[in-house]
C-alpha positions in Angstrom: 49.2 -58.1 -20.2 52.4 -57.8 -22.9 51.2 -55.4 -25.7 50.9 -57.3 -28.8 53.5 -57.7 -32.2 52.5 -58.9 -35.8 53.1 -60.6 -38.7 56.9 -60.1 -40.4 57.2 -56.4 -41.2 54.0 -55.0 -39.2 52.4 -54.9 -36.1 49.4 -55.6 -35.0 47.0 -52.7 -35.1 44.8 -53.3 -31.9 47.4 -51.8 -29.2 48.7 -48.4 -30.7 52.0 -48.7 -28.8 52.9 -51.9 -30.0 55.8 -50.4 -32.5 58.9 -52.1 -33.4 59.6 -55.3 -34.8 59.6 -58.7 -33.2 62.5 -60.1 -34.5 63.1 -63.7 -32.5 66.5 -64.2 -33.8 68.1 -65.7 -30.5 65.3 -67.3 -29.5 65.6 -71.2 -28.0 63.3 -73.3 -25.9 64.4 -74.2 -22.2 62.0 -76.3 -21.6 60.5 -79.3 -22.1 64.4 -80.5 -22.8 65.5 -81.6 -26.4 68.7 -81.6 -28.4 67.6 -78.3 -29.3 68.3 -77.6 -26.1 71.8 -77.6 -25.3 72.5 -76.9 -29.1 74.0 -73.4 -29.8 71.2 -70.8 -30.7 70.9 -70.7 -34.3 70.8 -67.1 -36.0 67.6 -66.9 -37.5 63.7 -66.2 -36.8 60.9 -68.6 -35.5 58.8 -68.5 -38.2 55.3 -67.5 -37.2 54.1 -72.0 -37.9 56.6 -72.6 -35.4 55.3 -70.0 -32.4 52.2 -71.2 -33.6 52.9 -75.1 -32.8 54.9 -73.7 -29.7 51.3 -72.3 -28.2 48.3 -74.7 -30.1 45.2 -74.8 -28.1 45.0 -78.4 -27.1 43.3 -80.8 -29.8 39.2 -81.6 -29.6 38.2 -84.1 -27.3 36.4 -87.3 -29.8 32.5 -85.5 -28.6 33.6 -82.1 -29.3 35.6 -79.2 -28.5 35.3 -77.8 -24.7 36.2 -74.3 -24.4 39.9 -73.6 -23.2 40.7 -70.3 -21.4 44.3 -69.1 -21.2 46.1 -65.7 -19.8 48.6 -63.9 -21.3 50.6 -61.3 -18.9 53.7 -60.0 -18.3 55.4 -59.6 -15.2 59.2 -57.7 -14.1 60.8 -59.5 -11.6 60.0 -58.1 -8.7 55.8 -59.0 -9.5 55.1 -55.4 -11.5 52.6 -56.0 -14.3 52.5 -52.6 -15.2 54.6 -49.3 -15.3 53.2 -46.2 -14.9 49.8 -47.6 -15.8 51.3 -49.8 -19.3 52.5 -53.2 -20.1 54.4 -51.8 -23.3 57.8 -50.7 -20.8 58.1 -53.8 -19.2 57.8 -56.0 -22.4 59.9 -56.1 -25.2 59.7 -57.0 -29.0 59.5 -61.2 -28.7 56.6 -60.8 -26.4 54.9 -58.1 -29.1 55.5 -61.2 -31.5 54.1 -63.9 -29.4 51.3 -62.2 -28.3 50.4 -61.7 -32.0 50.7 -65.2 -32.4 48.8 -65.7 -29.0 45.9 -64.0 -30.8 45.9 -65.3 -34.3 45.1 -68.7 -32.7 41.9 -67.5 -30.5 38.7 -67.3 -31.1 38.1 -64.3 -28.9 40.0 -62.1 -26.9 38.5 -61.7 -23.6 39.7 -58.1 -21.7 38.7 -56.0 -19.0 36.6 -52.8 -19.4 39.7 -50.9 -17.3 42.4 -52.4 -19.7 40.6 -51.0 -22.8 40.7 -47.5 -21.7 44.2 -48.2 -20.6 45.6 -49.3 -23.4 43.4 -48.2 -25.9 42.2 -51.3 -27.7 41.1 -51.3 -31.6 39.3 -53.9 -33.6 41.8 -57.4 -33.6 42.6 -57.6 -37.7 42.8 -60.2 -39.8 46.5 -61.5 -40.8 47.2 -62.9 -43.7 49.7 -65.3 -42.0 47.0 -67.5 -40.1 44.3 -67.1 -43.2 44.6 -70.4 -43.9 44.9 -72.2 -40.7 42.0 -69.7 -39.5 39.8 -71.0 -42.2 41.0 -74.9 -41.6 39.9 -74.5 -38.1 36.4 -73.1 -38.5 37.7 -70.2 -37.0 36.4 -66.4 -38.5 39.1 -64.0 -40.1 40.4 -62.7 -37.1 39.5 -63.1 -33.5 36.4 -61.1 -31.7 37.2 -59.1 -28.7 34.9 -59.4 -25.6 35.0 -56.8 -23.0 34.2 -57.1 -19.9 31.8 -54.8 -18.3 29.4 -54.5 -15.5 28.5 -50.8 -15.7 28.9 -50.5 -19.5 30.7 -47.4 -19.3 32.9 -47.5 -22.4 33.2 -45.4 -25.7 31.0 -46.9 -28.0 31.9 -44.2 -30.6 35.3 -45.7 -31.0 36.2 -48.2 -33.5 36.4 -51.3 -31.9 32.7 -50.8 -31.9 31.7 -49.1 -34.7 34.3 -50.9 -37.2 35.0 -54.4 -36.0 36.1 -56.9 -38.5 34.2 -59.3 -35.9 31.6 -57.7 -33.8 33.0 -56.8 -30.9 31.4 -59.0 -27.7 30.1 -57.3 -24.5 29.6 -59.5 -21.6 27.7 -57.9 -18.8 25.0 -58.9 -16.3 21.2 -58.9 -16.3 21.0 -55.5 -14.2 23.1 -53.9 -17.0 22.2 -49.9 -17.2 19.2 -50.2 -20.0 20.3 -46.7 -21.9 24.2 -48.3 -22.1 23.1 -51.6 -23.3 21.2 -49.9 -26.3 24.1 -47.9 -27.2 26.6 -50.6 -27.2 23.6 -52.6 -29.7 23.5 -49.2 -31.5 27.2 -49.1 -32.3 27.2 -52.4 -33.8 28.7 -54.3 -30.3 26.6 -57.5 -29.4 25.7 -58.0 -25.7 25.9 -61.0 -24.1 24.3 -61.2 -20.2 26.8 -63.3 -18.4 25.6 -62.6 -15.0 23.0 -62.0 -12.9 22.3 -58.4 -10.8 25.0 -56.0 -11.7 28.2 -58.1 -12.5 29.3 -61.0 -14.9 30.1 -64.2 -13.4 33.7 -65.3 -14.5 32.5 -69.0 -15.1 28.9 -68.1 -16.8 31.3 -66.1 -19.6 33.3 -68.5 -20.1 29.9 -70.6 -21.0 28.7 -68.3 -22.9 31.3 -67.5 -25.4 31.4 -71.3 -25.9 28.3 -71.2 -26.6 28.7 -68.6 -29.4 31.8 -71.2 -30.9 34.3 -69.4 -29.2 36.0 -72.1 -27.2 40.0 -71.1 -27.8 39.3 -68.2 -25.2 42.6 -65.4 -24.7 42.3 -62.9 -22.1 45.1 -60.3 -21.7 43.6 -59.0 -18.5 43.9 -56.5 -16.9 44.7 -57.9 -13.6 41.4 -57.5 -11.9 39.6 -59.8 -14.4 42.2 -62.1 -14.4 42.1 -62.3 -10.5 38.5 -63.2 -11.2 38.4 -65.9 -13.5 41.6 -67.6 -11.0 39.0 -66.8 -8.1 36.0 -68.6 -10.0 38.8 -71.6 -11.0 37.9 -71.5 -14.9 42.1 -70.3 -16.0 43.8 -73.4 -17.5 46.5 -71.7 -18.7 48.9 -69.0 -18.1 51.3 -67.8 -20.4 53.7 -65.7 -18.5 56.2 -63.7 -19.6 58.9 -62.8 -17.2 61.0 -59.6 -17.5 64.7 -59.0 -16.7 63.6 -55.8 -15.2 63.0 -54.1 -11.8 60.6 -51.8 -11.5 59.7 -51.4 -7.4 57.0 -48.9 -6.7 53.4 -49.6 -6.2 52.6 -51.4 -9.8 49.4 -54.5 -10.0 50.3 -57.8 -9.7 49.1 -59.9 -13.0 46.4 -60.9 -10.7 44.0 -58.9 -8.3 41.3 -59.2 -5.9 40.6 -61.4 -3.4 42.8 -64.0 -2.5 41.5 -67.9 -2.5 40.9 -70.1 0.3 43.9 -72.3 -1.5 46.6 -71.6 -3.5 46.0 -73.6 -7.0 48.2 -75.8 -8.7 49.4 -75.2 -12.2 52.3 -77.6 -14.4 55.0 -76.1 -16.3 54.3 -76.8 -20.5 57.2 -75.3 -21.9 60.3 -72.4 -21.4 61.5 -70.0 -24.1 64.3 -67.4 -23.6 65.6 -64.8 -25.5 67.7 -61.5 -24.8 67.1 -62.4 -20.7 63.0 -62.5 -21.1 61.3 -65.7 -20.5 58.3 -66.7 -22.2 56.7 -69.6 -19.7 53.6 -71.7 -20.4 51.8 -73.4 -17.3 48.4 -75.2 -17.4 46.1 -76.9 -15.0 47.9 -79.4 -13.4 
């Protein structure tokens, strides 16, 4: 996963080494082709309504909205998604900003029980920025974050469960340890059985954050849950950013687990470049 930026003059408070500013000032789009294209870059910032356009969720079908999952991950160029156990080295200050961006549209983050340890996740916050277009959409202040967890074995004494803005989501399965699922209802958390036995089934969770209203669905990983929800064929998007770097070594893939029977086919959306990264967009073909 990249680690996430914020609005101008901030960043966003839920990866505590997110630091630095995004500043997009070289940034141009690659791809789909325009006159923008070939024009010179101009020297001055995306605003955040323009990343925003860049990456909308597609629009409601005329019988409703139908929930929409999509990745976010970054990757060096030889296939590391990590370095020494973090995203934060391998991304860069556009990708903080994106990601920000990425988030401010969803309704909830979906993320891996692992990747929360990891990284260290706090409470999303609500940005001032995407108030209004939060509140056009029906969306709440800022997005909930649903962990993934089959054992239950988190912190529940830290603030993304004790002092969400949103209450923070736990998806787990029926078999769930009884004592763990009281404590995560105890520190505010609500759980969600997305799975039967021990484990929660990728497509089941997908079902029932929709069914909760949270249809723009985010995950950032890590690369274990996002091997499972390619596995389970409920991804239809991946938003890849790809980093001029070389790391070698014995780093994840974006994705892990079992390999399917057959590759699946994704179609490029769009291409933006700056400063040698490349921020790529591809969605179920």
């Amino acid at each position: 996963m990249g680690p996430e930026g914020a609005g101008d003059g901030e960043e966003d408070d839920t990866l505590p080494h997110a630091t630095g500013r995004g500043t997009l000032l070289r940034m141009r789009r690659l791809f789909p082709v325009t006159d923008e294209t070939a024009a010179p870059a101009e020297d001055r910032e995306w605003s955040l309504a323009e990343l925003a356009a860049a990456y909308a969720y597609p629009a409601p079908a005329a019988d409703g909205r139908e929930p929409w999952l999509r990745a976010n991950m970054v990757s060096t160029l030889d296939g590391a998604a990590q370095h020494d156990g973090r995203s934060q080295p391998i991304s860069c200050p556009a990708d903080m900003r994106i990601f920000g961006t990425l988030r401010a549209l969803a309704d909830a983050v979906v993320v891996g029980a692992q990747t929360v340890r990891q990284e260290g996740y706090r409470p999303a916050r609500a940005r001032a920025e995407f108030a209004a277009a939060r509140e056009a959409a029906g969306q709440s202040p800022a997005p909930a974050i649903a962990v993934v967890s089959a054992s239950l074995d988190l912190d529940f004494t830290l603030p993304l469960f004790t002092s969400p803005l949103v209450p923070t989501l736990v998806l787990t399965g029926a078999d769930a340890p009884p004592e763990r699922v009281a404590a995560a209802g105890k520190a505010g958390a609500r759980v969600v059985i997305a799975g039967e036995g021990g484990g929660v089934d990728p497509a089941r969770a997908v079902r029932e954050l929709a069914g909760l209203g949270c249809t723009r669905l985010l995950t950032e990983g890590g690369p274990k849950l996002l091997g499972q929800f390619v596995a389970a064929g409920v991804l239809d998007e991946l938003c890849l950013t790809v980093s001029p770097m070389l790391t070698a070594g014995t780093a994840q893939r974006i994705a892990g687990g079992p390999s399917i029977p057959v590759p699946q086919r994704f179609a490029l959306t769009s291409i933006l470049e700056e400063d040698g990264f490349l921020f790529t967009r591809y969605s179920r073909g």
